[in-house]
Each structure stands twice: as C-alpha cells, then as structure tokens.
C-alpha positions in Angstrom: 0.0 0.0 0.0 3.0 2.7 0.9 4.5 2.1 -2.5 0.9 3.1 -4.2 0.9 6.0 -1.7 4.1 7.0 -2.6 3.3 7.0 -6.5 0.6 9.6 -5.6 3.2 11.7 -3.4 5.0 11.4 -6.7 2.1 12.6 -8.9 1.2 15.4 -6.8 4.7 16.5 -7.1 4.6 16.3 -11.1 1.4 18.0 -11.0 3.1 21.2 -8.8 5.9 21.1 -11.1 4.3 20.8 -14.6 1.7 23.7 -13.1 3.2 25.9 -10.9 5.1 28.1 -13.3 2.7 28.0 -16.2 -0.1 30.0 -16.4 -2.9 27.6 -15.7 -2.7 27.7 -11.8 -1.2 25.3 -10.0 -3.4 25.5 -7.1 -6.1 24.9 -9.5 -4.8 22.3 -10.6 -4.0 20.6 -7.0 -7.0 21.4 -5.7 -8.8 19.3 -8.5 -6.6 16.4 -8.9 -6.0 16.2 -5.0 -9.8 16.7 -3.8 -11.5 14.6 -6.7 -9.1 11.8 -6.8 -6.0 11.1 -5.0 -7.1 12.6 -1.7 -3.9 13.2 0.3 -5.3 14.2 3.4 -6.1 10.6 4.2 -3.0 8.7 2.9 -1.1 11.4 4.7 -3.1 10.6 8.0 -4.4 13.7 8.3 -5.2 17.6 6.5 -2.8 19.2 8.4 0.3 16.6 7.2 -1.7 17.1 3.8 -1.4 20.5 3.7 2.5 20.4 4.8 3.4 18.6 2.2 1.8 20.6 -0.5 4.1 23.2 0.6 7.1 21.6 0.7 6.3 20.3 -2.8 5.8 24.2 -3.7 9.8 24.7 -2.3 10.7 22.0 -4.9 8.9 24.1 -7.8 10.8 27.4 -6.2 14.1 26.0 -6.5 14.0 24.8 -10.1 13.6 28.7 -10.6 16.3 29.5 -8.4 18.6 27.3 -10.6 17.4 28.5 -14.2 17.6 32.2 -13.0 20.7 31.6 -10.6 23.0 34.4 -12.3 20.2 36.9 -12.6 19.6 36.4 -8.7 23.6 36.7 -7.9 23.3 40.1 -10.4 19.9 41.4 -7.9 22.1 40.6 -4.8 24.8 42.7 -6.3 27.4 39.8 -6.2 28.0 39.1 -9.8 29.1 42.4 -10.9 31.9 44.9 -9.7 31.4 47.4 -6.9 31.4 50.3 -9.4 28.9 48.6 -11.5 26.5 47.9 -8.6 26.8 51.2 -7.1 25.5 53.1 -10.6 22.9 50.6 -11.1 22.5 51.6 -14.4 20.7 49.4 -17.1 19.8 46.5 -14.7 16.7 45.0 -13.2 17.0 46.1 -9.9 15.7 44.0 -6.6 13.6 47.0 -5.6 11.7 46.9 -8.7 10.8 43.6 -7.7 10.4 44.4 -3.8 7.7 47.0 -5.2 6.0 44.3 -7.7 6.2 42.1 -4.5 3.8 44.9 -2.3 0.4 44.5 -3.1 -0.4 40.9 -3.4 1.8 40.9 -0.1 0.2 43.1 2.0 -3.8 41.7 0.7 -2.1 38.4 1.7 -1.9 39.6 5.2 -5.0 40.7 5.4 -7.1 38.1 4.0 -4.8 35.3 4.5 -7.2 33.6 6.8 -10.5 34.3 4.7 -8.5 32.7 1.6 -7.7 29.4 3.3 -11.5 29.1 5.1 -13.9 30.2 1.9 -12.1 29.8 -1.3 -9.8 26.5 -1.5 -13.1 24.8 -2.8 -13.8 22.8 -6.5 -16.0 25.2 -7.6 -14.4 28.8 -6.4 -11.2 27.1 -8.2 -13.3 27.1 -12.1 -14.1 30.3 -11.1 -11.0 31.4 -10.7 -9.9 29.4 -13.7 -12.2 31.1 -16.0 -12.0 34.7 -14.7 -8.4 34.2 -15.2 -8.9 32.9 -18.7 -10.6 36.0 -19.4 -7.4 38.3 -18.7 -5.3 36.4 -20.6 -7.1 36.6 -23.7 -7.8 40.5 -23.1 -4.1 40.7 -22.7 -2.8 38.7 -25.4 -5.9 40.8 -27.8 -4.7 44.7 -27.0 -0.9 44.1 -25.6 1.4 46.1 -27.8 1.8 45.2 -31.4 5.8 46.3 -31.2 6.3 45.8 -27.2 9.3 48.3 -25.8 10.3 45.9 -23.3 12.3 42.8 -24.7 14.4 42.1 -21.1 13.8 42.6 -17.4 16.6 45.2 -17.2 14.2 47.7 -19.2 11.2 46.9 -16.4 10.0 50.4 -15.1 9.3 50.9 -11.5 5.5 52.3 -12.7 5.2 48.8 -14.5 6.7 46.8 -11.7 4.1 48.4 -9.8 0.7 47.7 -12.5 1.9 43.9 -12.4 2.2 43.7 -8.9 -1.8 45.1 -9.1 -2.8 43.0 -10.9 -1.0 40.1 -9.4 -3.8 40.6 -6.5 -6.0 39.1 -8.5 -3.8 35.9 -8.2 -5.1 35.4 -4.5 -7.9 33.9 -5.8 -7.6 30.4 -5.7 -7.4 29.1 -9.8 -6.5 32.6 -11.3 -3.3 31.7 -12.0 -0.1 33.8 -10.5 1.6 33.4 -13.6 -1.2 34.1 -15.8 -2.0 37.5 -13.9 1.6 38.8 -13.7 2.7 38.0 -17.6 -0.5 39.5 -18.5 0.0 42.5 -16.4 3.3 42.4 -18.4 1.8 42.5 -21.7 -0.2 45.1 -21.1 2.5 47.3 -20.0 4.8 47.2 -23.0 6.5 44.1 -22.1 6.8 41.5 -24.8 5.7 37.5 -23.5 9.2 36.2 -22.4 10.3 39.4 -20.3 7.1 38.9 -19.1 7.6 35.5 -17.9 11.0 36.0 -16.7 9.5 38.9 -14.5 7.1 36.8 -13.4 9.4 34.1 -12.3 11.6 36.1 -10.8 9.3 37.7 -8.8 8.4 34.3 -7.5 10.4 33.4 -5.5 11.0 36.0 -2.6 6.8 35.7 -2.3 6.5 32.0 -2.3 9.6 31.5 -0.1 8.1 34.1 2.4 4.6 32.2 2.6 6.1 29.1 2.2 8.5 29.5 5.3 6.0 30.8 7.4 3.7 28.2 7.1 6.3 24.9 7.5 7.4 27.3 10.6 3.8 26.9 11.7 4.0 22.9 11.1 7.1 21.6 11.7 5.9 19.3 14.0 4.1 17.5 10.9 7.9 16.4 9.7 7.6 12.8 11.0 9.4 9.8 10.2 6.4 8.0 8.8 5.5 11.3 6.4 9.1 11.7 5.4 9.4 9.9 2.6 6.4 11.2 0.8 7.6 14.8 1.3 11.6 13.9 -0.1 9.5 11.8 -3.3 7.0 15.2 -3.7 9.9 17.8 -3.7 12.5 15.7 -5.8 9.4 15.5 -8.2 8.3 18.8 -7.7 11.9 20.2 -8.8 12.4 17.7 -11.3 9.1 18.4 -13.3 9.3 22.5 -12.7 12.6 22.7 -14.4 11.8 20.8 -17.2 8.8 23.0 -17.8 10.4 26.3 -16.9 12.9 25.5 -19.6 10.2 24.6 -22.2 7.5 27.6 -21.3 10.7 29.6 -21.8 11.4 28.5 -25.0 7.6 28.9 -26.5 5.9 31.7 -24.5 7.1 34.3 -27.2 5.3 32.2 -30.1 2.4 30.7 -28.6 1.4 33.8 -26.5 -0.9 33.1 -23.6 -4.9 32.2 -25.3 -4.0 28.4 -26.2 -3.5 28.2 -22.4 -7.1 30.2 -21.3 -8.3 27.9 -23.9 -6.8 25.2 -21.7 -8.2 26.3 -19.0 -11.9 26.8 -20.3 -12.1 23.3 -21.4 -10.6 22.1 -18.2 -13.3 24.0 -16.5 -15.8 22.6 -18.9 -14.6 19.2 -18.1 -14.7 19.2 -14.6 -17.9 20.7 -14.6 -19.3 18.3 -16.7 -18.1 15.3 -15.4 -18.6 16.4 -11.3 -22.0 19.0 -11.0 
C-alpha cells in the first residue's frame, strides 16, 4: 500500500511542477486532482500533514527557478558584478523593482490570509477562478502592444513593476493563475511575453519563499518519520518536473502567446464541470 501511496506523493509532485510556473494555476490544478481523486489528506493521515506537504512540494517548484535564474539572482544581490557597477545601477533590473511588484499581493495576503484558506480553497471557487483568469489572458494577449518596448527585465520600469504587482492581486484567488496574472499584467504594459515570464518568475520566488517558510514554521511538528518519505519523493518530483517546464515555457511563451493556455483552461473548466456538478 505505501509504495501506491508513494506513486501519488510522486504525482502530486509532477502535477506542482508541470503547473506551478505555467499559467494555468497550480493550485487549481492541486486542488482538482488532489480533492477529486488522489485525496492526500487521508494517505497522509491527516489535513494538516496534507497540507504540509503541499508546501514543501511548492519549495521543490521554487528551487527549479532558483537554478534556471541563478546568475540573474547573484546580479539582484549585487554579487556578480563589480562594486562600481552595482553602485550606478544603471541598465539592470533592480531588486527594488521587484520588492515594489512584491507589495500588493503581499500586503492583501496579510490581510485576507485567513479568509482565503477558510472560503475559497473549494472545487467550484477554483473554475471560477480558472475562468475569470482565462478571461485576462485573452484580453491581454488581444490589446498588448503590437511592437512591445520591453524585450528584457533590465528595461522593467518601477511604474510597470508596480501595474503587475496590481494585478497580481487578483492571483489570490484560488485558480487565477499567479503566472497568468503577472505575464498579462506584463503585456499590457509594454512588455513583450518572455520578459514577461522572466519577470514573473523572478518575482516568485522571494513571495512564495516568504509564505512558504511561514507556514512549515507553523508545522514543523508535521515532519515525521512516517510522512518523510512522501515529502523527499513530492519535492524531488516537484523540482524535477518545474525545471523541465520552466525550460520549455521559456522556449515557447514568445510564439504561442498566452490564449492556447485560457483555452486550456476553459475546457478544463468545462470538463470538470461536466463530469462532477
């Protein structure tokens, strides 16, 4: 029985990775796949273990972008480049710009952290979320720029740093998709798809390290032997999975824009509602 339990650890863990980074919501997708089939609240013994796990899976997902973007983080810390060169600043993404982008979703976080987890982490607010968010991509994708002045994060403005991080709120809604809110918010600023999704990954990582720290800090007592293994198989898979698809949404964002994924996402919807109202 633990090795079948173990196979859904890993499954969970592909679905994080394969999701997390591409704009068709990960939680979305965990919510579905977790709720309606694999249920990991009772092979993990309990929804507090459940819920543990899911976020150290999320830590394997944040350090496949910490490896593909590992020079453009050393650059934001200031340790790649000379003193002279990180004194002038000049020409660079800078980690304030992404400190700014960071503030909104951040501080609506705070405030409706516990109203999030209670009300919203259902089936059904999850299409929602998948559809609204479906929505934004496709306006995005339909009046971004024709000729977009941004082609790299080290021509990001602070005032568009700022419009993504607004419309990144909208991410806090369970199924909206983080990714698909930011690279939108992007688009519509000037920026073309892949300095969009660069943004959006880079800006990734300080937020979900924050609420993912907080929260094992909060459940650390959950790290037992017994659920030990399927955390090490969820995060290897997590990793694994979220840097092959970082790679590859990389590679294709520019060409395929962002509708064939809201398309995605409104026949998932249609789908699930389908097959389970």
């Amino acid at each position: 029985m633990e090795i079948i339990e173990l196979l859904k650890a890993l499954i969970l863990g592909m679905v994080e990775g394969l999701t997390e980074f591409a704009p068709v919501s990960s939680t979305g997708h965990m919510v579905i796949v977790d709720d309606l089939w694999l249920k990991s609240k009772e092979f993990l013994a309990s929804e507090y273990v459940a819920n543990t796990f899911k976020v150290v899976i999320q830590l394997g997902s944040i350090l496949a972008v910490v490896v593909v973007f590992r020079n453009r983080f050393i650059d934001l810390l200031g340790l790649g480049r000379s003193k002279s060169e990180a004194s002038k600043g000049q020409g660079r993404l800078k980690l304030t710009q992404v400190i700014v982008g960071l503030i909104p979703a951040g501080i609506l976080g705070l405030l409706f952290d516990d109203y999030i987890d209670e009300n919203l982490f259902t089936t059904e607010t999850v299409l929602i979320g998948l559809l609204i968010g479906s929505v934004l991509m496709i306006i995005a994708d339909l009046f971004s720029p024709k000729e977009p002045r941004v082609t790299t994060v080290d021509q990001i403005t602070y005032r568009q740093a700022l419009t993504v991080g607004l419309i990144q709120c909208f991410s806090l809604w369970p199924g909206f998709s983080r990714s698909g809110a930011t690279i939108s918010g992007g688009v519509l600023t000037g920026m073309n798809h892949r300095t969009a999704a660069d943004f959006t990954f880079i800006m990734a990582v300080p937020i979900m390290m924050g609420a993912s720290g907080v929260s094992l800090l909060g459940n650390w007592q959950y790290f037992t032997m017994d659920a030990l293994p399927f955390f090490i198989v969820g995060f290897i898979s997590a990793f694994v999975f979220a840097l092959i698809t970082i790679k590859f949404f990389l590679n294709i964002i520019e060409r395929v824009k962002l509708i064939p994924f809201a398309i995605y996402r409104i026949v998932l919807v249609a789908v699930i509602y389908l097959i389970y109202f």
